[in-house]
Structures are given as structure tokens and as C-alpha cells.
N, C-alpha and C positions, 0 to 999 in steps of 0.2 A: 529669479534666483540671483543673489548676488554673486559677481566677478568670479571675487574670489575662490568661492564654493565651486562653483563651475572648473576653473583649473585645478583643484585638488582634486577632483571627481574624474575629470579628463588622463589628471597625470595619473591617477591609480587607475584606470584602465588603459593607458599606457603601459605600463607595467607590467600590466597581464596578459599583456597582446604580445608583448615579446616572449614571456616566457612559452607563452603558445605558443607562439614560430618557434622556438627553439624546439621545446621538447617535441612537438608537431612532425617536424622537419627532420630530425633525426628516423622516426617514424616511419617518414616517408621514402627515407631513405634504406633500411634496415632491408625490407624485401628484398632489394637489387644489392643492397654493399655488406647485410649483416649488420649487426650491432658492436663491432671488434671496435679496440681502441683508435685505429685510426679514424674509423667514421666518429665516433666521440670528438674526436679529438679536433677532427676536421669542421662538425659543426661546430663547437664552442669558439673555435680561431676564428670563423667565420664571422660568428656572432658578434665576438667583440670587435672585429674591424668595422661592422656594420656600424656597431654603435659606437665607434670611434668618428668614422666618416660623417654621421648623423650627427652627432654632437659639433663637428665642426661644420659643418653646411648650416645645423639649426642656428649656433652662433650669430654666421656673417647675415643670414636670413633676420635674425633675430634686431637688426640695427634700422631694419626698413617701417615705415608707416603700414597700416593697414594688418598691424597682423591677424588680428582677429580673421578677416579673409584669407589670408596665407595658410592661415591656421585649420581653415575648415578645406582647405581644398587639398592639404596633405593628408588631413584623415582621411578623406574622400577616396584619392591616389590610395594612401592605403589600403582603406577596407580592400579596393578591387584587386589589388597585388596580392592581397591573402588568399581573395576568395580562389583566385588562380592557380594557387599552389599546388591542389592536391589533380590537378588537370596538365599542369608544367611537369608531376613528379612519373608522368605515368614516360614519360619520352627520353626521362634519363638514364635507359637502362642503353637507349642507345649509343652513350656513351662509353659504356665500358664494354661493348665490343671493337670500340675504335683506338681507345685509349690502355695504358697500362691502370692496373687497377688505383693506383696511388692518385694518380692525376686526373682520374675519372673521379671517384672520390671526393676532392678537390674542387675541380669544375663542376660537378652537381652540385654541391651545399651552397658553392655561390651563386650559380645560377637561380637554385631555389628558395636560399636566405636573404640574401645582399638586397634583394631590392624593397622589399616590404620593413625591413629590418635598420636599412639607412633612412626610409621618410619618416619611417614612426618616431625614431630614436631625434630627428628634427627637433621634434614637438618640444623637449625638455626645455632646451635656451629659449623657446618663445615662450611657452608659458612661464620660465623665468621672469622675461622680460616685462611679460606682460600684469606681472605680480609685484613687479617692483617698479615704485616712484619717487626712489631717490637712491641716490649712490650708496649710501648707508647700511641700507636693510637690504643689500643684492646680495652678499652671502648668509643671511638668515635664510631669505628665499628661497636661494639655490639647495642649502641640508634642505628645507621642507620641502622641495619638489623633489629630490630626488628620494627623500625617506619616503614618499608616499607611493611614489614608482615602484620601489625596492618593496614596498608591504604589498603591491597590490601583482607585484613578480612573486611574492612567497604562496601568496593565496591562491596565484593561479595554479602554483608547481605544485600545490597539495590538490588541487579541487580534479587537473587536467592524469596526474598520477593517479588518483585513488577514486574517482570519480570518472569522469568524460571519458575520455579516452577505454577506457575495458569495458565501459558501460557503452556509450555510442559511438566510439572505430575516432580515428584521427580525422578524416575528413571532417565529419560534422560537427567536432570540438574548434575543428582552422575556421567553418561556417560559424558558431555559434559567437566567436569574438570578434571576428570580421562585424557580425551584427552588432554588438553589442558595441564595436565601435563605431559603425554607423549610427545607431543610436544617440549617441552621446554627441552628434553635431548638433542637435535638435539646442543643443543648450547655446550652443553658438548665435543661434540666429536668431536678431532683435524681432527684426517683423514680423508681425501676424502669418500678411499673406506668405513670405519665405519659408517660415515653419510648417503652413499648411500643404504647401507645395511640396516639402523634402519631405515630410512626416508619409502623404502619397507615395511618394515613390520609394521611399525605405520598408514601407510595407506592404509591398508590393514584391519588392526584393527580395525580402524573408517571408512572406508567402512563396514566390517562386522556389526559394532554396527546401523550402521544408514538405512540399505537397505536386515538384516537380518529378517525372516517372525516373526510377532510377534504374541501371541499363539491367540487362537481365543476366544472370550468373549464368555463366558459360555449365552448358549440361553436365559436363563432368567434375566442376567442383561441388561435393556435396558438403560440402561445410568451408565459414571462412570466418576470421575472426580477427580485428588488428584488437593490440593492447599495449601496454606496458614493458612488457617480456617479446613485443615482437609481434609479425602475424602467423597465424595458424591458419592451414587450409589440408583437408582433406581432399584428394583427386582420385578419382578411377581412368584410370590407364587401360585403354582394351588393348591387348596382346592378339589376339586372335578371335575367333568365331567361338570358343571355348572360352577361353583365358583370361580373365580382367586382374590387375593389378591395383590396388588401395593402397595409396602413397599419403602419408603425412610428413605434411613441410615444415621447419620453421623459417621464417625471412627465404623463403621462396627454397632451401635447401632440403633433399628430401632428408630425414628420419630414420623411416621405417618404411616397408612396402610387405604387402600382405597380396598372397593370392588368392583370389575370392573362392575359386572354388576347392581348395584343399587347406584354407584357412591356417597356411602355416607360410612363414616369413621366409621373400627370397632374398633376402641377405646371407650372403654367402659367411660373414661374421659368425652369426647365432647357428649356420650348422655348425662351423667349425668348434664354439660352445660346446654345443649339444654332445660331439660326437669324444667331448676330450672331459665330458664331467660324466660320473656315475649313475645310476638311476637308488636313491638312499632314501628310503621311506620316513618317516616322522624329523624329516634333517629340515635344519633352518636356516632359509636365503634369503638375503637384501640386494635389493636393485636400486641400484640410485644413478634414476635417469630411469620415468619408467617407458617414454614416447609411447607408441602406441600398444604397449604391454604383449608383444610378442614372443619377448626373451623372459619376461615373469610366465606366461602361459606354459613358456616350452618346461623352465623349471615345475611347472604345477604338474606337467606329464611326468616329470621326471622323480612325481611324489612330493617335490620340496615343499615345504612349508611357506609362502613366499609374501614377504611384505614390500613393495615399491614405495620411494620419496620421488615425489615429481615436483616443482617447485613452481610449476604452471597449471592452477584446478583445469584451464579449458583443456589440458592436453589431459589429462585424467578423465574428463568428461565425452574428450574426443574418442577415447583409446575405449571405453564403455560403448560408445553407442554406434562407432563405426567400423570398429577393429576384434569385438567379441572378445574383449576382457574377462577372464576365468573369477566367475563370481567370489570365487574362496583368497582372492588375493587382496590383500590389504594393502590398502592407499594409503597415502600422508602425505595432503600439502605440505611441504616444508621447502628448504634449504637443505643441499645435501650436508653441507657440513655443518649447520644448524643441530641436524638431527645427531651428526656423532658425536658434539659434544655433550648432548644432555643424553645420549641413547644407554639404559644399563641392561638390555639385551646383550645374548650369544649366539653366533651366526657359524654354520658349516659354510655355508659359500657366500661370500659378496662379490657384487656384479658392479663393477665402473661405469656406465654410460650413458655419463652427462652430459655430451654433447648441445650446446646448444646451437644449431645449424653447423658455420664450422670449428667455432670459439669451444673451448677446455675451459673451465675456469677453473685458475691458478690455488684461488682457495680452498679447494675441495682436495686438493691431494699436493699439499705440503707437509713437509717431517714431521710437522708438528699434529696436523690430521694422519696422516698414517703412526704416528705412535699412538696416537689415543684409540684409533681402529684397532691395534694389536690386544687391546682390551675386550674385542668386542669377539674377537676369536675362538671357537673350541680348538682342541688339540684336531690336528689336520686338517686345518681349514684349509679354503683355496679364495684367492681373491682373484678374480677376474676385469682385465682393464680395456675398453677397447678404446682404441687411437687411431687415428692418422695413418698411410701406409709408408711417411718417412723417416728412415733409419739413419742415413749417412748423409755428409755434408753438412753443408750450412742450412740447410732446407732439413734436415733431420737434428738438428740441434735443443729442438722440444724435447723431441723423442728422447735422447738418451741424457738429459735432463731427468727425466720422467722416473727413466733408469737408474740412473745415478740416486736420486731419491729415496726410491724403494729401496735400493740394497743400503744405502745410510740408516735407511730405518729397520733394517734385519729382515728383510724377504731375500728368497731365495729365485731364480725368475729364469720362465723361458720363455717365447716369443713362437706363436704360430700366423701364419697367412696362407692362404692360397693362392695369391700370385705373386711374379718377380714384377710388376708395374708397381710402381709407388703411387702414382697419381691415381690410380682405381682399384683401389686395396684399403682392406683394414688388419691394421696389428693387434693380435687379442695378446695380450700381455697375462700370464698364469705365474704368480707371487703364494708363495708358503713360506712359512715359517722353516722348516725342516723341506732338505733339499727332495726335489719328485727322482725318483730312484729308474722310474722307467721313459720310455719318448711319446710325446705327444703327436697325434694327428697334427700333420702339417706344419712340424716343428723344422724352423728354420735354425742356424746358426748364426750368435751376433758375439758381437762383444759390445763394453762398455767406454765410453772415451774416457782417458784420464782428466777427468774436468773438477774445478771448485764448483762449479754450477749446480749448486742446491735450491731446490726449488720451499722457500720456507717463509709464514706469515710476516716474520719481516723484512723480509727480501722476496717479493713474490716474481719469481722471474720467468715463469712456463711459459706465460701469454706471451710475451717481448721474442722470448726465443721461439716461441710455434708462429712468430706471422709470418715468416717469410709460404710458411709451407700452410697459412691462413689465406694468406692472399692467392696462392697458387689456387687451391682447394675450389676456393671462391670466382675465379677467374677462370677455370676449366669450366666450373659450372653451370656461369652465365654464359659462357660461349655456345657448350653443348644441350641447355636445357631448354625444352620447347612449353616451359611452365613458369615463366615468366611473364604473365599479365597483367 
């Protein structure tokens, strides 16, 4: 194969090796930090300093004889810093018991990007260099290596999102390019016997990776799932000699918890529901956020009608077969706010809880989605919100956010909890149209802050003002939780 072909083949799996670290790596991350903007935000900053770094190391590298050698023994470094990744990601949960969660955060995406992420991004100036034989044609070069980099990063972010990753977990997606760029040294190498030697031992490699025993799932997780959306795992919790608890995670935060043998949820939230909605025979509920369909069940007792949006099929799948979902309840993969804008249903109750581990998403409950929801209303409805247990301060600044929101969009709103602890509490937030005339179980007194802070599609400000009380959430969690593995 000529030269040239070999470095356009090289750079586009370049290309797609990074976008796998990237989106890989976030992945890996998500269990122990969530998916919240900072961890976004933390690996992309990463990313690019990698391949700022990279870019100028490949440079000064790029000036030396021999690169072809040079060349094969960063990929080499490579592959093996990839394959490491998802063995590095399991140790950095010990970090944010030591660290504030910010700088924990931080220090992991470096620790587990920066170094795979600076030798690969090398490669670009050499194969530059290695492509150009006169001063002339170095920026023709440079667009055609780096457009091929850039096509071979788009194909990876489509194959690794919609493909690899919800199909075969993150691990074996960081394996399968790791090989794939061991593979591609094979083209590097003039000699016979050289090729015959590395082609041994790379498949050899990827034998080991793909037919090596993989460790055994700890007994009590009965299901586990990395994706796109995050990981899911399903746990049984024994409480006692009687009692087992069924807990679904996502990014390692629980959900929901079911107790197996009276098959009704110990979340102290869905009684509080339960015990402040009516029991209205042929009446019609949406739950948006169905987790493990315990609050749609309790509605199904409650006679409703009940249809769930979950925006994750595994967790709809999960909530079927390990949580005993009420066959009469209607699912819908979607987006919750997908669904309200094309929804021409009418609903006696809707139910808010979208949580995703400890992330709100902003979108779903902006003025602009709660005025199109008031559509979707009969006369006396009730919307039901659940949130976060903080009210006041700057750590409660989501909160009455949230607040502020709804009464802009003409709800009238009262707030129940069962406890005064903010950090081990949820706020079920109860919004009508026409004010509730009598008091609810467990109805607290609040007020509203005089704030401009509307939370609305084009100003989406929930998430920025719930991190403080994101990170907390998050930070209690890893401290206290012993489901972390």
C-alpha cells in the first residue's frame, strides 16, 4: 500500500480514537460524578488541552529523522493507555472521597484522558510531516489531515452513540479501537518478518481481550447496563432475614427502591403522593419519569388510568422485569418534553419525576413547557413535582427557581415533605390551576424569593442554579453509598 494511503487510513482512525476517549471517558466517569454539566464540561476542557499538548509535542517530534518509527511506537503507547482506561476509571471514585467534588471531577478526566489523548493527538504533525515533500503543499496537507481526522471523529460519535456503546457497555467499545488501532500499525511496517511478528502478538492481544474470563457480577446486582444515557443497575439490598430491598441506580444514584416482599416503594416521596391524591376511577395520569414504575403502579391502585414517558427503553425494560410493572400501564420511549409538545391528550394528574440520578433537566419544565402542559389539563387537575429537599439559600436557589416558574405560568402551589433535613428529603411540589382550598399531608410553609430567575427555553437556567445542591446531592452520596463498584 502506498505512503500516502496508509496516513489518510491512520489519520481517520485517529480520529475516531479520540472521539472514543472522549465520549468513552465521560462514560466512565458518569457512575462516580453523574452526567451534570460540570463533568461535560470537565471532559471536553480536558480533551482539548490533550490535543492542544499533542499537537505541539507532535510538532517539535515531527522535525526529527525516523518518523515512521516514532510513529509506530506512539500508537503502540497508545493502544496500551486506552486499553487501561476502563481498569484506571474503577480507582477514581477514590477521589472524591478525598477531594471537593469540583476538583475531583477535574483530577479524574485528567488522570483518565490526558494521557492517551496527548500521544494520539502527536500523530497529526507527523503524519503531516510525513505527507509533505516540499514547503508548498504543507498547508494543503495539513486541511487533508486534519478533514480526515475530523470525518473519521464524526463516524466514530455516530457508530460509539448509536451503536457500540448501548450495544456492548463502554469498556469493550475503549477495547475495540484500542485494537483497531493496533491494527493499523501493521501498515507501518516494511518488513516481512516485522509484520509477521507484530501481526502474532496483536492477535494474540485481541484474542486475550475478547475470550479472556470476565470477573463475576457481584450476587446482588441482578442487572447492569452502561449506555448512552448513563449506567443502570438493578441491586437487592437484604434488610433483614425477612426484608430485601430492590434498588435501581442511575450513574450509581439510587431511583427507586421496592420492597420485595410487600412490593410497594420505600420512598417516603410516593407515600406522601399517595396519601395527598384521591382514589378517581376512569381519571387520566402521566408520569414523566417512569424509573422503576412504582409511582405509575401506585396510580394504577389508585384506579388511574396511567400512561409513563421514560426516555431510557433499558429502564422501561428494567421496571418490567424486576420491579413488577402494572401490565395496564402504558409506556412511551420518548423525551419528556418531546412528548408535550406533540401530546393532544387530557390528563387529571401529571406526575414530574424526571430525575436523572441527581440532574433536573432544565428543558422539561420551562414557561414555555408548563404553558403548553396547561393544554393538556382537565378542569381540576393536579400536577405533581418531585425535587430536591432544598428550599432556602443559595443551595435552594433551583428550588424556588422552579417556583417562580410555575406561578409565572398560572399554577397555584403548595409544597409537602416529611422531614426538616434538606440533604435526605424530597419536595413533592402540588400545582393547580385554581387554588386547593383544603391542607395537604405533610404541607410545609414556604414562600417565594422575589427573583427575575425564570427558568425558560431561551434562557434555560434550572441546571446552573440546582448545582450547588447537584453537587451536594452527589457528594453525600458517594460518601455514604456502599454501591459504588
Amino acid at each position: 500500500m502506498k505512503l500516502k494511503h496508509t496516513i489518510f487510513i491512520i489519520s481517520f482512525i485517529e480520529g475516531a480514537t479520540v472521539m472514543a476517549i472522549e465520549i468513552g471517558s465521560s462514560k466512565l466517569l458518569s457512575p462516580i460524578f453523574g452526567s451534570s454539566l460540570y463533568v461535560w464540561s470537565s471532559v471536553l476542557a480536558i480533551t482539548l488541552l490533550g490535543l492542544a499538548c499533542g499537537y505541539f509535542i507532535g510538532g517539535k517530534l515531527s522535525e526529527k529523522e525516523h518518523l515512521k518509527k516514532i510513529l509506530s511506537y506512539i500508537l503502540l503507547l497508545t493502544v496500551v493507555l486506552i486499553f487501561l482506561m476502563p481498569y484506571c476509571a474503577k480507582y477514581l471514585s477514590l477521589l472524591a472521597t478525598v477531594l471537593p467534588l469540583l476538583p475531583a471531577v477535574i483530577a479524574s478526566s485528567s488522570l483518565l484522558i490526558l494521557p492517551s489523548i496527548v500521544w494520539l493527538s502527536t500523530t497529526s504533525p507527523i503524519l503531516i510531516a510525513l505527507l509533505t515533500t516540499d514547503a508548498k503543499s504543507s498547508g494543503a496537507n495539513s486541511g487533508k489531515i486534519y478533514a480526515v481526522s475530523t470525518l473519521g471523529g464524526i463516524v466514530a460519535t455516530f457508530m460509539c452513540g448509536f451503536y457500540f456503546i448501548p450495544t456492548y457497555g463502554v469498556t469493550n467499545t475503549l477495547y475495540f479501537f484500542s485494537i483497531i488501532l493496533s491494527w493499523s500499525l501493521l501498515l507501518l511496517l516494511g518488513k516481512k518478518k516485522d509484520k509477521l511478528f507484530y501481526l502474532i502478538g496483536i492477535s494474540l492481544f485481541t484474542l486475550f481481550i475478547f475470550f479472556s474470563k470476565k470477573p463475576p457480577i457481584h450476587s446482588l446486582v441482578k442487572y447492569s447496563s452502561d449506555g448512552m444515557l448513563g449506567k443502570i443497575e438493578v441491586i437487592d439490598k437484604r434488610i433483614d432475614s425477612i426484608n430485601t430491598i430492590r434498588l435501581l441506580l442511575v450513574n450509581h444514584i439510587v431511583q427507586s427502591e421496592q420492597n420485595l416482599k410487600t412490593k410497594r416503594s420505600t420512598s417516603e416521596y410516593i407515600h406522601i403522593i399517595e396519601k395527598n391524591i384521591d382514589s378517581l376511577p376512569n381519571k387520566k395520569a402521566l408520569v414523566l419519569g417512569l424509573g422503576a414504575g412504582l409511582s405509575a403502579n401506585m396510580l394504577i391502585k389508585k384506579n388511574y388510568k396511567t400512561t409513563a414517558i421514560e426516555l431510557d427503553d433499558r429502564i422501561i425494560q428494567a421496571s418490567k422485569t424486576y420491579f413488577d410493572l402494572d401490565s395496564t400501564v402504558k409506556t412511551i420511549c420518548s423525551d419528556a418534553r418531546v412528548y408535550i409538545n406533540q401530546c393532544h391528550e387530557k390528563y387529571d394528574l401529571i406526575m414530574f419525576d424526571i430525575y436523572k440520578a441527581e440532574e433536573q433537566p432544565s428543558h422539561v419544565i420551562s414557561k414555555e413547557s408548563l404553558q403548553k402542559l396547561k393544554l393538556m389539563l382537565h378542569k381540576n387537575a393536579l400536577i405533581v413535582i418531585n425535587t430536591h429537599g432544598y428550599l432556602n439559600g443559595t443551595i435552594g436557589l433551583g428550588t424556588q427557581c422552579l417556583l417562580a416558574t410555575l406561578k409565572l405560568a398560572g399554577f397555584n402551589l403548595k409544597i409537602c415533605t416529611a422531614s426538616t433535613d434538606p440533604n435526605y428529603r424530597n419536595l413533592i411540589i402540588f400545582a393547580t390551576e385554581k387554588p386547593l382550598t383544603y391542607k395537604l399531608y405533610d404541607e410545609i410553609n414556604f414562600s417565594i424569593t422575589d427573583s427575575l430567575l425564570i427558568n425558560t427555553d431561551d434562557k434555560p437556567v434550572l441546571e446552573k442554579l440546582n448545582a450547588e445542591a447537584s453537587k451536594t446531592w452527589r457528594l453525600n452520596y458517594i460518601k455514604n453509598s456502599t454501591y459504588i463498584h
